[in-house]
ZAPA-558484 format. One record per residue: residue in three letters; x, z, y of N, C-alpha, C in turn. Coordinates in pm, whole numbers, padded with zeros to 5 digits, always signed. Example, Ala and Ser with C-alpha at 12.3 -4.5 7.8 and 13.67 -1.06 7.14 Angstrom:
BEGIN
ALA+01319+00780-00569+01230+00780-00450+01320+00780-00330;SER+01285+00708-00225+01367+00714-00106+01290+00787+00003;
% end
This chain:
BEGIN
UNK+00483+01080+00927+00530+01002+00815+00639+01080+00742;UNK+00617+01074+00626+00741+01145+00523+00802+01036+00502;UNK+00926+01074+00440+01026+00966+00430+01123+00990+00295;UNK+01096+00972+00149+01166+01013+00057+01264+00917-00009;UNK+01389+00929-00039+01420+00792-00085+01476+00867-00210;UNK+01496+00783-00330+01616+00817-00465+01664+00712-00537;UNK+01734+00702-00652+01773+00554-00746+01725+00593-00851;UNK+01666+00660-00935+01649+00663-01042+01494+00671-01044;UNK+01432+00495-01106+01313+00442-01061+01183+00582-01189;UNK+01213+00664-01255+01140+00732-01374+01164+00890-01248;UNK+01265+00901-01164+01185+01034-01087+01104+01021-01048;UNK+00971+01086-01042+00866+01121-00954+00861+01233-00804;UNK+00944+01358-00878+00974+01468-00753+00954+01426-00540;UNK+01034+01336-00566+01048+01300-00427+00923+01214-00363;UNK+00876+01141-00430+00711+01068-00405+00614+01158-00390;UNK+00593+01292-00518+00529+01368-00508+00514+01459-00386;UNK+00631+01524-00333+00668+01581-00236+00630+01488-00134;UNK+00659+01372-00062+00611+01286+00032+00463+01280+00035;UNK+00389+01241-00072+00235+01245-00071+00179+01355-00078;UNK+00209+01476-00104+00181+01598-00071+00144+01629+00095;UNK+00275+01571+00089+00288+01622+00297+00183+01490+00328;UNK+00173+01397+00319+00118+01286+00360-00025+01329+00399;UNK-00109+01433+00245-00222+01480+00211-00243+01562+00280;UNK-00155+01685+00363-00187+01747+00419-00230+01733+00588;UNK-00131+01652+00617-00135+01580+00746-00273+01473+00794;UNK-00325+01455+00686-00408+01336+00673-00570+01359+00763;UNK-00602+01491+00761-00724+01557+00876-00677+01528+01007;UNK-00552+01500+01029-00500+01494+01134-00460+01353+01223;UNK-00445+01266+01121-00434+01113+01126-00567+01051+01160;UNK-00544+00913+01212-00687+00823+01215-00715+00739+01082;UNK-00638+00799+00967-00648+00769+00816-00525+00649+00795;UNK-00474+00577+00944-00423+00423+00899-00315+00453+00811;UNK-00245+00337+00816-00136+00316+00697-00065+00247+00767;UNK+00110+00310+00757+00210+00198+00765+00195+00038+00703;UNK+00160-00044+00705+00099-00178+00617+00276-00206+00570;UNK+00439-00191+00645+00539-00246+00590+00548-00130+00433;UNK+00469-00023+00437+00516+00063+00353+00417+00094+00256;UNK+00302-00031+00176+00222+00016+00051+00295-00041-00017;UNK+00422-00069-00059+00459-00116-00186+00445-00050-00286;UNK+00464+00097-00274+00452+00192-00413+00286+00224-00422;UNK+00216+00216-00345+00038+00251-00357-00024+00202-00392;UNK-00145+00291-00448-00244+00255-00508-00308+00145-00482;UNK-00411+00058-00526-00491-00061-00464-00574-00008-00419;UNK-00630+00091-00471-00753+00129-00341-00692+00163-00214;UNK-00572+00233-00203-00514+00258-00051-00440+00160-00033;UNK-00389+00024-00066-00360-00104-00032-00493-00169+00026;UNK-00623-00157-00026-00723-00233-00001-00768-00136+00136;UNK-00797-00039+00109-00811+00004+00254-00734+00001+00407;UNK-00631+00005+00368-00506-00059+00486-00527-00182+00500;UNK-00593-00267+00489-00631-00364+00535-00795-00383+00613;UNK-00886-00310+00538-00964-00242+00619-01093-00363+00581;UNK-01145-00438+00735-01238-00551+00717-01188-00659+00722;UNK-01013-00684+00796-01005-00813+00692-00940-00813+00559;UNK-00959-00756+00469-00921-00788+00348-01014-00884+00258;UNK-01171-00902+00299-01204-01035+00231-01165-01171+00310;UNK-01179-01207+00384-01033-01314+00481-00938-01351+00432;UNK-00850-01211+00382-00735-01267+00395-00748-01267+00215;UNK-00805-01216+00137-00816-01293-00001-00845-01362-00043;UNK-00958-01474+00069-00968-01620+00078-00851-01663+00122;UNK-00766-01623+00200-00703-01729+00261-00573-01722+00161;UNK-00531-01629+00073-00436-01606-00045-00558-01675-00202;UNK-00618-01684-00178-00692-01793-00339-00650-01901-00249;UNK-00613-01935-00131-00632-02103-00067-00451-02117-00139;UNK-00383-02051-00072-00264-02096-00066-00191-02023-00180;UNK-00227-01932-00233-00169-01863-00346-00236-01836-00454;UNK-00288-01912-00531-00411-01909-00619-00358-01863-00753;UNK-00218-01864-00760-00132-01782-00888-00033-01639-00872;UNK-00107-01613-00748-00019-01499-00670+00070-01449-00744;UNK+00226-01595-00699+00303-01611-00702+00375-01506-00628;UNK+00358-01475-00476+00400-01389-00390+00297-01251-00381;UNK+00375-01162-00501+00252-01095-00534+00365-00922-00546;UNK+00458-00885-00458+00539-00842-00443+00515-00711-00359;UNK+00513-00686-00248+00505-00590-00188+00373-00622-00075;UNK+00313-00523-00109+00158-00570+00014+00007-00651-00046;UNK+00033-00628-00168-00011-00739-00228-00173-00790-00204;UNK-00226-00854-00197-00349-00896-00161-00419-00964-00274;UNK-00472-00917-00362-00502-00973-00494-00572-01164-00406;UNK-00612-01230-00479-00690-01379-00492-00796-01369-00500;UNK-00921-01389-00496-01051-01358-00502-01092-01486-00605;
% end
């Protein structure tokens, strides 16, 4: 796991550098994903970190969150 942090939300440098290393390491991984840490990622690599239950659990977020209200970090679109 890389680990980049900064405050100024318009740098890119330090993300870039993290997903770089991430990319390289990745032949080497069983592909998973930290799940506390897709807040900044893509939806296709949000949707895949969830894997086979992600249609489940987007029924069970249209049940209880049908205005994904809690639509923040991790996000699980509504179906």
């Amino acid at each position: 796991m890389f680990l980049a942090q900064w405050t100024d939300a318009a740098e890119t440098t330090h993300r870039d550098w993290a997903r770089s290393g991430e990319e390289m390491l990745r032949p080497f991984s069983s592909n998973a994903h930290l799940l506390s840490a897709l807040d900044v990622e893509r939806e296709d690599v949000i949707n895949t970190a969830w894997g086979a239950n992600l249609p489940r659990l987007a029924a069970i977020k249209k049940k209880y969150d049908p205005t994904n209200f809690f639509r923040v970090n991790q996000n699980i679109k509504p179906v």
